[in-house]
C-alpha positions, 0 to 999 in steps of 0.5 A, spaced: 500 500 500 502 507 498 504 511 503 502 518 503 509 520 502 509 515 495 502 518 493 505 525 494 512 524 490 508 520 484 504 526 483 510 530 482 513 526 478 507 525 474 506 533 474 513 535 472 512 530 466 506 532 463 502 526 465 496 531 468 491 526 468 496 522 472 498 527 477 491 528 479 488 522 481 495 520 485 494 527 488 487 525 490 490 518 493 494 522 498 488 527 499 484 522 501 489 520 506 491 526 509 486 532 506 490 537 507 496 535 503 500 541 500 503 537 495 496 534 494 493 541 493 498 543 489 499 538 484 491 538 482 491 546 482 497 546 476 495 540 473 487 542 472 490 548 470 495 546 466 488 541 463 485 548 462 479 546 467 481 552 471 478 559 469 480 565 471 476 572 474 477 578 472 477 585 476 474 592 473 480 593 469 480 587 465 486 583 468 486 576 472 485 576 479 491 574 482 491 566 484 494 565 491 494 559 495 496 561 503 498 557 509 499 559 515 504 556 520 502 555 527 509 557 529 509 563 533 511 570 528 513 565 523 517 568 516 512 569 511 515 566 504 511 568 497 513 563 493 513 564 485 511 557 481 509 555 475 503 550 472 507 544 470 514 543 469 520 547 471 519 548 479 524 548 484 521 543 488 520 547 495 514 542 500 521 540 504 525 547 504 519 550 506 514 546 511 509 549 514 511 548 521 517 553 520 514 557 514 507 561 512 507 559 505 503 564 500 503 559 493 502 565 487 502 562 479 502 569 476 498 570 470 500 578 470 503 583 475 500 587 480 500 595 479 504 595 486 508 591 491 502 592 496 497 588 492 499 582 494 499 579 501 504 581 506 511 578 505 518 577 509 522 574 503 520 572 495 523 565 493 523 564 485 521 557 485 521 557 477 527 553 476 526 552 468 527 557 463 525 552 457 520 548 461 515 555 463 518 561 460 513 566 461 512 564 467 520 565 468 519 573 465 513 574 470 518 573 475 523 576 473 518 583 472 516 582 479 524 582 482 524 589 479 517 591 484 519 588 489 521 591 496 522 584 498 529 580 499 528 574 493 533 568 492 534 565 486 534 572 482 530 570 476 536 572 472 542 568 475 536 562 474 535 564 467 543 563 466 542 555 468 539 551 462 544 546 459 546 551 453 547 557 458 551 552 464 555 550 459 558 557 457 557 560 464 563 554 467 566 554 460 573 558 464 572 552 469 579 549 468 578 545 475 572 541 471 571 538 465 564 541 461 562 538 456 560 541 449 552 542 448 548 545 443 540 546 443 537 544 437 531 546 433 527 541 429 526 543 421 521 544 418 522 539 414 524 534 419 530 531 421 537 530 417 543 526 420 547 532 420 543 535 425 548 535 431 554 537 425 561 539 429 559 535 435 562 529 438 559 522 438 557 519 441 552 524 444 547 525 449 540 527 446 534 530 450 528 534 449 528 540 452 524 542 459 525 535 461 527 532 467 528 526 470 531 523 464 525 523 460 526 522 454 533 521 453 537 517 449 544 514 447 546 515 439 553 512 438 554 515 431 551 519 426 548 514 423 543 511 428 541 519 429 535 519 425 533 513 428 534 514 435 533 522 435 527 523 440 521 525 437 521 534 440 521 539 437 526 542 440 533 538 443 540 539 447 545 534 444 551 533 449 557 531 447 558 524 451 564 523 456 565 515 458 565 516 465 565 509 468 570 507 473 575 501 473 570 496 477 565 497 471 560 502 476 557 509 473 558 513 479 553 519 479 555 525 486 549 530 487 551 535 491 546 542 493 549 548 494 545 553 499 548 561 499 553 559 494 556 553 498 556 545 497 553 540 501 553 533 499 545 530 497 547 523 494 550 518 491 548 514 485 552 508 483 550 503 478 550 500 471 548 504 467 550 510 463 543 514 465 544 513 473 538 515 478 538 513 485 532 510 485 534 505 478 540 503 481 538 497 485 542 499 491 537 497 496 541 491 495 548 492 496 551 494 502 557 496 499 554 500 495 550 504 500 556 504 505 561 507 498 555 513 499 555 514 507 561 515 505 561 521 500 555 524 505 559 524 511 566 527 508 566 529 501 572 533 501 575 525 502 572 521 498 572 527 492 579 530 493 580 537 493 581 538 486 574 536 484 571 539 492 575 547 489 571 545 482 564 545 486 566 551 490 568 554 483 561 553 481 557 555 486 560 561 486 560 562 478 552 560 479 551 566 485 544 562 485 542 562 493 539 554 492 542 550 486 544 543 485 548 539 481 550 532 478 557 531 476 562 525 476 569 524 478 573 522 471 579 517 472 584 523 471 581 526 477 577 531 474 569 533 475 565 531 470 559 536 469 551 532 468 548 539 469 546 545 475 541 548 476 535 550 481 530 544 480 534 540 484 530 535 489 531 535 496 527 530 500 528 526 507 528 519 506 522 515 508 526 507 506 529 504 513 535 502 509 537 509 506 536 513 514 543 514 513 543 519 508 538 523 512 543 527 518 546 530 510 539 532 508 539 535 515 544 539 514 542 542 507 536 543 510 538 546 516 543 552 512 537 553 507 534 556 514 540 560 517 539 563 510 533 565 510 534 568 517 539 572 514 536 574 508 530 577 513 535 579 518 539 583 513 532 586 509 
């Protein structure tokens, strides 16, 4: 039987994949265990909006009324957090960055802008949790016209935010020299469709993805220029990526995450697997003690496990990102050399609920916790 917490992490994934319909009936399922569920709530608000069922009212002016969703705290004079989303994909994902027994949460999917800063309810500090440029653009420029109205601090300025998608993280760590970056180039499809030359004056094999994804939804492997036609994804717009064998000497993929809180990392996992497109829960790792051990390990000292090399290149990045909350998944080439998966904000911080991976939760802590004492500052400072 699903637990709440499984309903409620399948109806986000549903969400972020565009599986609407999906999304909404597994956000129903944790809403009949736990009518209050944020994350239920949420979810059947985006994606009946996303379906189109959701209409909008309009004010004297002709504008659409503002759409907010308020939670407030039962801590006493707890910070008020105005949260800026997007319908769909592209969200930085927030339900435990901002729980409501440290935080009111005000939910805004804005349509337009107010005239002023005091059209909204009252605020301590804004986070920009659209994290996505190409999955909800016009959503990123409505954030990035409200950071110009604000009165308030806001972290994750829609600027640096709009500076991560695989194109602009590539060129922004370009002068990294501690990392190795690989060559990306966002692609369009003609109008006549596909040719095999699509991907001309790039490296095979490479990486093929539609734009807007996560989670590795849609991506494929093309070994050669000749399988391109036949293995190209079918999106209308694709990032291509240069390919880097990053296997280690005993045949695993290793794939580190580390989470950057006000510019500095924290190590989130580790994934070790099989395949080339690792993810954590792919891996098989609930049977392996050896692995899971190899993962403690990087949680509990990175700095050793990574060596210092790869640790100034993390510090590198998250400088060279300036985000107050991004993650990243890289590898550690044989060199010794960071390898760059990708780096952003729409990385996903949860506790774990399995009994076998508690271990990694005194990490999480640890994020979760420096998350606060920078908001307290941010306030602080205001």
């Amino acid at each position: 039987m699903s637990t709440l917490f499984d309903l409620e992490d399948q109806a986000d994934e549903f969400l972020q994949a565009g599986a609407y319909a999906d999304a909404i009936a597994a956000a129903e399922a944790a809403l009949a265990i736990d009518p209050k569920s944020l994350t239920g709530l949420l979810v059947c608000a985006q994606a009946q909006k996303a379906l189109g069922r959701l209409v909008d009212t309009v004010t004297d002016e002709g504008r659409p009324r503002q759409i907010f969703l308020v939670e407030t705290s039962d801590k006493p004079l707890a910070p008020v957090v105005l949260i800026l989303s997007s319908t769909g994909k592209g969200n930085v994902p927030d339900q435990h960055l901002l729980p409501i027994t440290k935080y009111s949460r005000i939910f805004w999917f804005p349509e337009n802008l107010p005239e002023h800063d005091n059209e909204l309810p009252a605020y301590d500090i804004v986070f920009n949790a659209v994290g996505d440029l190409d999955a909800a653009p016009e959503a990123h420029a409505l954030a990035a016209q409200f950071a110009k109205l604000s009165k308030r601090p806001m972290l994750n300025l829609p600027d640096r935010v709009g500076r991560t998608s695989r194109t602009g993280v590539a060129d922004l760590l370009k002068t990294c020299e501690t990392a190795v970056i690989p060559k990306v180039r966002k692609i369009e499809r003609p109008a006549g469709g596909w040719t095999q030359d699509a991907c001309a004056g790039l490296r095979y094999p490479l990486i093929a993805r539609p734009t807007g994804g996560h989670g590795g939804e849609g991506v494929v492997l093309i070994e050669r220029p000749e399988q391109f036609l036949s293995l190209v994804p079918d999106a209308p717009v694709l990032y291509a990526t240069e390919f880097f064998d990053y296997r280690s000497p005993d045949n695993w993929y290793r794939k580190y995450r580390a989470i950057f809180i006000d510019r500095k990392p924290y190590p989130y996992h580790l994934a070790i697997g099989a395949n080339w497109l690792v993810h954590h829960w792919t891996t098989g790792m609930e049977h392996d003690a050896g692995r899971r051990e190899e993962e403690l390990r990087y949680l509990t000292n990175p700095k050793a496990v990574l060596g210092d090399k790869v640790w100034a290149a993390l510090e590198a990045i998250g400088a060279m990102l300036d985000l107050d909350f991004a993650g990243i998944d890289f590898s550690v080439l044989q060199d010794g050399r960071l390898l760059l998966f990708e780096a952003n904000p729409t990385m996903l911080v949860h506790p774990e609920e399995a009994p076998l991976f508690f271990y990694k939760n005194v990490a999480v802590q640890n994020i979760l916790d420096a998350f606060d004492q920078m908001i307290a500052r941010k306030i602080n400072q205001a």
